[in-house]
N, C-alpha and C positions, 0 to 999 in steps of 0.2 A: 548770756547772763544767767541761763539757768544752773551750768554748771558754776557759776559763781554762787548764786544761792545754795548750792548744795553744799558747796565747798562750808560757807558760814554755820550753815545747819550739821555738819559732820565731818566736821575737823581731821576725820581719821581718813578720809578720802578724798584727794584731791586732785586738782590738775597744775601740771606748771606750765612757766609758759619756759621754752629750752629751746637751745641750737646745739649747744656742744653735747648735752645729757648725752643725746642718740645716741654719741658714735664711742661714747665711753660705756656704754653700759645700761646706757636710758633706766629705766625703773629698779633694775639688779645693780645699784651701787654708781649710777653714771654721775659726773660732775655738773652741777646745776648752776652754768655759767655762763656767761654770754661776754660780749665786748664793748669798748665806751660806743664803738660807732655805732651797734644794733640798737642800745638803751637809747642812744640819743635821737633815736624814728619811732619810738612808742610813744613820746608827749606825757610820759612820766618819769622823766631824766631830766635832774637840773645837771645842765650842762658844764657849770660854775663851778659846784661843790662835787662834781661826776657820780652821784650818789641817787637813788632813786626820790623822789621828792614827794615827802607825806604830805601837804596839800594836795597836790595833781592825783595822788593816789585818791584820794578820800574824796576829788570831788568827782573822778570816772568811776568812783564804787569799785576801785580794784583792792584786793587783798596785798599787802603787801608783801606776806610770807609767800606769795605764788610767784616771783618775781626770782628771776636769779641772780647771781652773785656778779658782780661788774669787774670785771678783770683789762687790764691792757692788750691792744690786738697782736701782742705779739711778746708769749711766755708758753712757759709748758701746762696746758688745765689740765691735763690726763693724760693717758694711754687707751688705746685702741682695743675696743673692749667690744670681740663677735659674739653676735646670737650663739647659744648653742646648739640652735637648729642650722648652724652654716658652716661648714669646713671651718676651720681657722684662718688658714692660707696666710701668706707672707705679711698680713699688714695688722693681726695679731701683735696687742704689745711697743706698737709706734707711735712716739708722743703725735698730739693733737696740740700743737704749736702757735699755730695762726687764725685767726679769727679778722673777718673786718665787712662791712656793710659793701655791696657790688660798687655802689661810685669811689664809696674810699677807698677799694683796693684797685679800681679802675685808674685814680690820683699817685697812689703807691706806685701801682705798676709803670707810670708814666714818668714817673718819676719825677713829681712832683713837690718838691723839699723846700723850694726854696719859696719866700713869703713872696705874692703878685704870681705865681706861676699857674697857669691853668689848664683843665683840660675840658673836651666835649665830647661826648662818646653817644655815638649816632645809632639809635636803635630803634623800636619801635614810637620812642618818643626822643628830645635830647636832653643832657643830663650834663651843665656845665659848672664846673667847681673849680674852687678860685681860693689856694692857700693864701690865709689872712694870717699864719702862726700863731705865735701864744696868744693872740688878741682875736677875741670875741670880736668880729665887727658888726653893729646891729644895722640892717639896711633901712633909707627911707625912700626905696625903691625897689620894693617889692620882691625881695629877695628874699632866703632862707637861710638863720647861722646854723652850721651844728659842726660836731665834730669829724675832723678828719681823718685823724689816729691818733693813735697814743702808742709807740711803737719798742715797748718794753715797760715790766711792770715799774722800776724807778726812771722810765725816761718823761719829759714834757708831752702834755699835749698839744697837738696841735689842730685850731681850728678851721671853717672853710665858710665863704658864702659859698651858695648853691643856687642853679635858677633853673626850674625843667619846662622842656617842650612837651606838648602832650600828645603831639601830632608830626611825627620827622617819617619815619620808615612805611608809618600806617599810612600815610599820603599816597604814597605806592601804591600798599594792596588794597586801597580802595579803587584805585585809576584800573586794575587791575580787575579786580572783585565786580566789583560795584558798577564800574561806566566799559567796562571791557575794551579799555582803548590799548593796554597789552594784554598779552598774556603771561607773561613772566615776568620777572625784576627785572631783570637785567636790560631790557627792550628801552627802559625809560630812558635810559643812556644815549643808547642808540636814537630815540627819536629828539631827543633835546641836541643833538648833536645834529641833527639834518638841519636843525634853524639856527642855533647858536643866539638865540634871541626870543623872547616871549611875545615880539610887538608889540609892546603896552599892556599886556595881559597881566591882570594881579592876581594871585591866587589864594586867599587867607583859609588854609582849612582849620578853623573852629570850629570841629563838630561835635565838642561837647563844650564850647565855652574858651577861653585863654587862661594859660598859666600864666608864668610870671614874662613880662613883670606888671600885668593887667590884673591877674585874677579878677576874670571879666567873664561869670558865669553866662549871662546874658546873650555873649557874642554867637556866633553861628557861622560858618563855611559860606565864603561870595568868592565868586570868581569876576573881577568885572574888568573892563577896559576894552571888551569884547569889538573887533570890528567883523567886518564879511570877510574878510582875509583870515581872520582866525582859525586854525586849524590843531588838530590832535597836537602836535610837534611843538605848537608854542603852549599848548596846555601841561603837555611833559614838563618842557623847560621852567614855567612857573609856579609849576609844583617841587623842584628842585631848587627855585630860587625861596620861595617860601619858608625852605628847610632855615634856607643860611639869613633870611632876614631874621625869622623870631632871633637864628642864637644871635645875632650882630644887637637887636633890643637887649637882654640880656647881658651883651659883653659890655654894649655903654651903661647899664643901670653899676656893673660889677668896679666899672673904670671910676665912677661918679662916686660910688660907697667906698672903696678903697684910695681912692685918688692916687692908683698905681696904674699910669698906661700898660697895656699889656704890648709887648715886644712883637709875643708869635703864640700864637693857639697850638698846644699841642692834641690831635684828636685821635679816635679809635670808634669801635664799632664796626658793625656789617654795612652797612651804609660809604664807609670812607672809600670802600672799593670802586666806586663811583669816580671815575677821574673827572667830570665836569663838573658833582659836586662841590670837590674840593678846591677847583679852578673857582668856581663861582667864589665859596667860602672866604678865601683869598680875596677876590677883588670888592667883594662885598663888607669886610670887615677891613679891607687897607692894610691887612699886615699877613706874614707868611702862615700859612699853615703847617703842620708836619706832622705828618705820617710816622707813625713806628713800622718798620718791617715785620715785628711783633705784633698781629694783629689780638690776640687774645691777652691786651693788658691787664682786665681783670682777674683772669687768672694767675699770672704770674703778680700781680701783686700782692695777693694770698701766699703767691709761692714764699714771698721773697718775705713776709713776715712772718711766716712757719720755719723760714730757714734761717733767721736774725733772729731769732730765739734764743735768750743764756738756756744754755745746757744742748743747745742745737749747733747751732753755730757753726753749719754749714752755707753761712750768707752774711757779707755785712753789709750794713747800709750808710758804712761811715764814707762820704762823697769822692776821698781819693780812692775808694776800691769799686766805687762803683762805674762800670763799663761804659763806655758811650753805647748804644742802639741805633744802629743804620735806622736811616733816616727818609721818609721820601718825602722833600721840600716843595711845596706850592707858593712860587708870589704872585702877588698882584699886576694883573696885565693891562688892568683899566686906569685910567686918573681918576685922581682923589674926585674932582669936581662932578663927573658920569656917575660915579658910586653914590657920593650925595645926594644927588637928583633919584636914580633910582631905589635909595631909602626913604626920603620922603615923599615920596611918591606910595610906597608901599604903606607905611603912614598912616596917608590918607586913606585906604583901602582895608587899611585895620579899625579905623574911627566906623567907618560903614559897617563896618560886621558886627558891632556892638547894638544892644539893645533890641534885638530881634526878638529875642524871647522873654513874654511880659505876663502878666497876670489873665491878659484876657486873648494870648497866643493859644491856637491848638495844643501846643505838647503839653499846656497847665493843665487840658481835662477838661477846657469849658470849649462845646464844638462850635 
């Protein structure tokens, strides 16, 4: 905020807020531009009119001349414009094409076009989007609209629910970190695989609260169902199964607001490497999973709207040229009925983790 004040106090010196400037030039002439998907995570983008929105501006006290220009994710803003403290080197003068937020190019990359199709992309938290197309869908369950691209300056945009985990990959490095029961990622595997079952163990890691579709600051980390048989191995497993309950909450709140079953989840991230994960994800949700052989979708869907660019147009994304992507397919090996039971079950184990943290709890400050 201070350099906000200074900005009001002396006009001549400011700050912006930029993604593309940088790499054009930043202060020596760079483009002051951004894309629908980045404006529409600042909470001063009406997402409607795709324009920045002078109410919201004036009531976060933002300037709106500090604000950059809102372009489609996928046209030419510039060219490639080096320090003159840095060689030039080959990328000297090469449009800067593609622009789009990590889940929306995560969506792109998955390729994601058609309205009801989704993805989840498993990382230190999950991150499940769910094209709604030209329609806005407003959730009343606890969901997030915003945009999902806009994928040329005269093409439509198209929108998305969104619903995030806050806790998927971090689950690990804390078993890891924190209780030492591996040492490495990849061991979790290994040990959910010796039991193939949690024995009734639930595991809710809420350690800072639940995202959607609770947004349930209050909640806190239980592990419970605990017997004398319990051991490391089903602790693994119910920390993997926890991953794929929150997204299964999520995919029903997305099915409910859309009233589009969803066919098959397509997913991504460092986490999918996990082949029990995905087994689980599968019989937990009742429907296929899959796997891209393309494990870097994010990046390729930057790629792939840097290169469907008029004046580029080394990419199109018109659906007869676009390629199939090997695929690695997960179905469900359990019945409907098992899956049932063992979602609400978990349920009940999310109700308990709620309301831990109160006014007259330790973390408030009063001992």
């Amino acid at each position: 905020m201070a350099y906000l004040d200074n900005f009001k106090t002396n006009a001549r010196h400011f700050i912006l807020f930029v993604n593309i400037s940088s790499l054009t030039g930043g202060v020596n002439g760079g483009v002051h531009c951004t894309d629908v998907t980045n404006a529409s995570r600042t909470m001063l983008f009406n997402i409607h009119s795709l324009e920045w929105d002078k109410q919201l501006c004036e009531f976060f006290g933002i300037p709106m001349e500090i604000l950059p220009n809102v372009r489609s994710s996928s046209e030419i803003y510039g060219l490639m414009k080096i320090s003159h403290s840095v060689k030039a080197g080959a990328l000297e003068g090469v449009p800067i094409s593609g622009c789009l937020g990590d889940q929306s190019a995560a969506l792109v990359g998955q390729m994601c076009f058609q309205i009801g199709q989704a993805k989840n992309t498993y990382g230190t938290g999950c991150f499940l989007l769910c094209n709604t197309g030209h329609k806005c869908v407003f959730s009343d369950h606890g969901l997030l609209t915003t945009v999902a691209y806009k994928l040329g300056r005269d093409k439509p945009v198209y929108y998305a629910l969104e619903g995030s985990v806050a806790i998927a990959g971090a689950v690990i490095r804390w078993l890891r970190d924190n209780l030492g029961i591996i040492k490495t990622s990849e061991e979790i595997e290994k040990l959910a695989k010796e039991v193939g079952t949690s024995y009734g163990c639930y595991f809710v890691p809420a350690f800072s609260g639940l995202y959607a579709p609770y947004w349930e600051p209050s909640a806190r980390g239980i592990i419970c169902g605990l017997t004398q048989f319990t051991n490391k191995c089903h602790i693994a497993f119910a920390a993997l199964e926890a991953v794929c309950f929150q997204t299964r909450e999520i995919l029903d709140a997305m099915n409910r607001d859309c009233g589009i079953p969803l066919s098959h989840l397509q997913v991504d991230g460092g986490m999918t490497s996990n082949k029990i994960l995905m087994q689980l994800q599968a019989d937990i949700l009742y429907i296929p999973v899959v796997k891209p052989s393309m494990p870097e979708t994010t990046a390729l869907g930057a790629a792939m709207a840097a290169g469907a660019a008029e004046g580029v147009g080394v990419w199109s994304l018109e659906p007869e040229d676009l390629s199939a992507v090997t695929m690695e397919r997960f179905e469900p090996q359990t019945n409907a009925e098992e899956s049932e039971i063992r979602y609400s079950t978990w349920k009940k184990a999310v109700m308990k983790s709620m309301g831990w943290v109160t006014t007259q709890s330790p973390e408030s400050g009063i001992p």
